[in-house]
C-alpha positions, 0 to 999 in steps of 0.5 A: 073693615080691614084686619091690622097686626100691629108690630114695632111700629109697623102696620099691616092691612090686607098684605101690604106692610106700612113702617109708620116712620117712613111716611113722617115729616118735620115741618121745617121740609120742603114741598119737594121732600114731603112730595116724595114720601106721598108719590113714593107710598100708597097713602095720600099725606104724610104725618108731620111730627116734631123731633119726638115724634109727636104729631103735629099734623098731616100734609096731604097730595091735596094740599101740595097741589093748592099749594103749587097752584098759589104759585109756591116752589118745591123748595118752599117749607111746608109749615104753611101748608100742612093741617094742623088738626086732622081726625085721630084716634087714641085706640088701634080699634077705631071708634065709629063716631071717628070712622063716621066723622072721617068718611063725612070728610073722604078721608080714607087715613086715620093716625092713631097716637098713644097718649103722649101725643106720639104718632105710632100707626096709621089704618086705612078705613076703608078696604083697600083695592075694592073694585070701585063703580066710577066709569072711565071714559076713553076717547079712542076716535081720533085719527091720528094724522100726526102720526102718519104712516104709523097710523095709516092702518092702526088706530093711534091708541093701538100703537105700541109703547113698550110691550103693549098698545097705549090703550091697554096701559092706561085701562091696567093703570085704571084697574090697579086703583080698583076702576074697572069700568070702562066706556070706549068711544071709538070711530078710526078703524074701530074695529081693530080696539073692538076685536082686541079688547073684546068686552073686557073679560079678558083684561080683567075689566068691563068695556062697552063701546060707543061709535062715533059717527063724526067727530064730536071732541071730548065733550061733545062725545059724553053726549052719546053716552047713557045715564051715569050714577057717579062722578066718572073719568074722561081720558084721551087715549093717547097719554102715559102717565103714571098719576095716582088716578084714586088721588085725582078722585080723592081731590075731586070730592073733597072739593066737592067740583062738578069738575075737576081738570088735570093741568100741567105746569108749562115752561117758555123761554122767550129767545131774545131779551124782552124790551119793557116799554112806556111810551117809547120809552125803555124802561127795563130789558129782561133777557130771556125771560121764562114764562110759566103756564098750567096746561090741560093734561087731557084728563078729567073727573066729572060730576054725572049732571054734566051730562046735562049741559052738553047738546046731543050730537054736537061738537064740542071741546072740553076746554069750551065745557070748562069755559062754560062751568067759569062763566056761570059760576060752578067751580070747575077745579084744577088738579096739578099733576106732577106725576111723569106725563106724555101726550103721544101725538107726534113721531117725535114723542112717539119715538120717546115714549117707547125710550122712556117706558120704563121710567113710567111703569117699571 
């Protein structure tokens, strides 16, 4: 259990200090608004309080994305959002029936309220940072060819984005939320991720390889990998991004998925006006309409029985897993990022990469 001072409102667990005002909301703000006190925090919800402080709810990072999902704007109130009785504490020293209750749900936070009612600390149960078993699998075998002649001698992953290799960006924004196991599948120019990563040691981390001896896509690549205790991450090794990868994990169980997609939102613009017609007949003309999509981000959660569905040694993509789990009726779950997101696969957006770096992890 995590040691707590308490001070003026202001909490502190294992060297990091929380000011209990800085993570409240009325209800009356917008998505946008409660947005940027859960990006901006280490927590993942917000306390909704009305004007006296009195708790009222919390609002989640899950929440907001369900809520996205349904197709709400970030300017849209959260009052339809937020929940309205979320598991509290009356005492700074928690009981364990309400330590018990929470963990049953995976809620990780617990506000305690004095006996008006008003939120006056929150405590993390569980310690914070702990390294954690789920693996993470990245998939470092492509070869890259858009990318050519960057990659006619290094492995795409390899390429530097500001000071580092793509790789290792995302293996240190892995450990920064405790994952620290690492499966590498590699196949172009494998050598060159094997000699530099080495077993991890160095970095701080464990890394095992697995070599591909044909392309296999992301999924079908899982089929070379040995038995797996825990829900795991799949990743391409060729994003950046600067997502909460504990919250994907947090949405993952609590929505009990045997798999969960990041998507993004994607936006077309039609260049001409759109002609809406019935039997020859015009009845509206739309000018420059834009389209809304969610798209794959090329990161996953899964469940370890996934590995059961997918045939040895064969290629298979991850959208075609998904479209299998729809069909028969699991439940596989999407997960809106909306976190800063960029898929390296041309020169292009190579060249951006490096332009924007520091507006992702500095």
């Amino acid at each position: 259990m995590s040691s707590r001072l308490s001070w003026g409102g202001v909490e502190h667990y294992e060297g990091y200090n929380m000011d209990i005002n800085s993570i409240k909301i009325a209800p009356t703000s917008t998505i946008k608004e409660a947005l940027k006190i859960i990006d901006n925090g280490a927590l993942q919800m917000a306390l909704v309080v009305d004007d006296n402080g009195v708790l009222l709810g919390t609002i989640s990072d899950g929440d907001i994305r369900r809520g996205l999902l349904n197709s709400m704007e970030l300017s849209y109130s959260i009052e339809p959002l937020y929940y309205r009785t979320p598991i509290i504490s009356n005492s700074p020293t928690i009981p364990a029936s309400i330590i018990a209750k929470a963990k049953a749900k995976n809620i990780r936070y617990i506000p305690i309220v004095d006996q008006n009612g008003v939120a006056i600390a929150i405590k993390n149960i569980y310690e914070p940072n702990t390294p954690k078993p789920n693996k993470v699998i990245l998939m470092a075998g492509g070869l890259g060819m858009r990318l050519r002649p960057l990659t006619s001698k290094i492995p795409k992953p390899m390429l530097h984005v500001g000071p580092k290799p793509i790789l290792q960006t995302i293996i240190e924004s892995f450990t920064a939320y405790g994952y620290i196991n690492f499966t590498i599948c590699v196949n172009y120019k494998s050598e060159i991720i094997c000699d530099y990563f080495g077993d991890g040691d160095k970095f701080g981390v464990n890394i095992s390889y697995i070599q591909e001896s044909k392309p296999l896509g992301t999924a079908g690549a899982l089929s070379l990998i040995d038995k797996i205790e825990d829900e795991f991450f799949v990743m391409n090794a060729d994003l950046l991004t600067n997502a909460d990868f504990s919250k994907l994990h947090h949405y993952h169980k609590i929505n009990k998925s045997i798999a969960t997609m990041c998507v993004r939102e994607y936006e077309m613009q039609v260049p001409y006006g759109v002609v809406n017609l019935d039997d020859n007949t015009i009845k509206s003309i739309t000018e420059k309409p834009r389209h809304k999509f969610h798209v794959s981000a090329g990161i996953y959660m899964l469940n370890p029985q996934i590995l059961d569905l997918i045939p040895k040694n064969e290629y298979l993509d991850m959208p075609d897993l998904f479209n299998t789990l729809a069909t028969n009726q699991q439940n596989p779950k999407a997960y809106p990022i909306s976190e800063k997101w960029l898929d390296i696969g041309r020169i292009e957006e190579y060249n951006m990469a490096n332009e924007i770096y520091s507006e992702f992890f500095l």
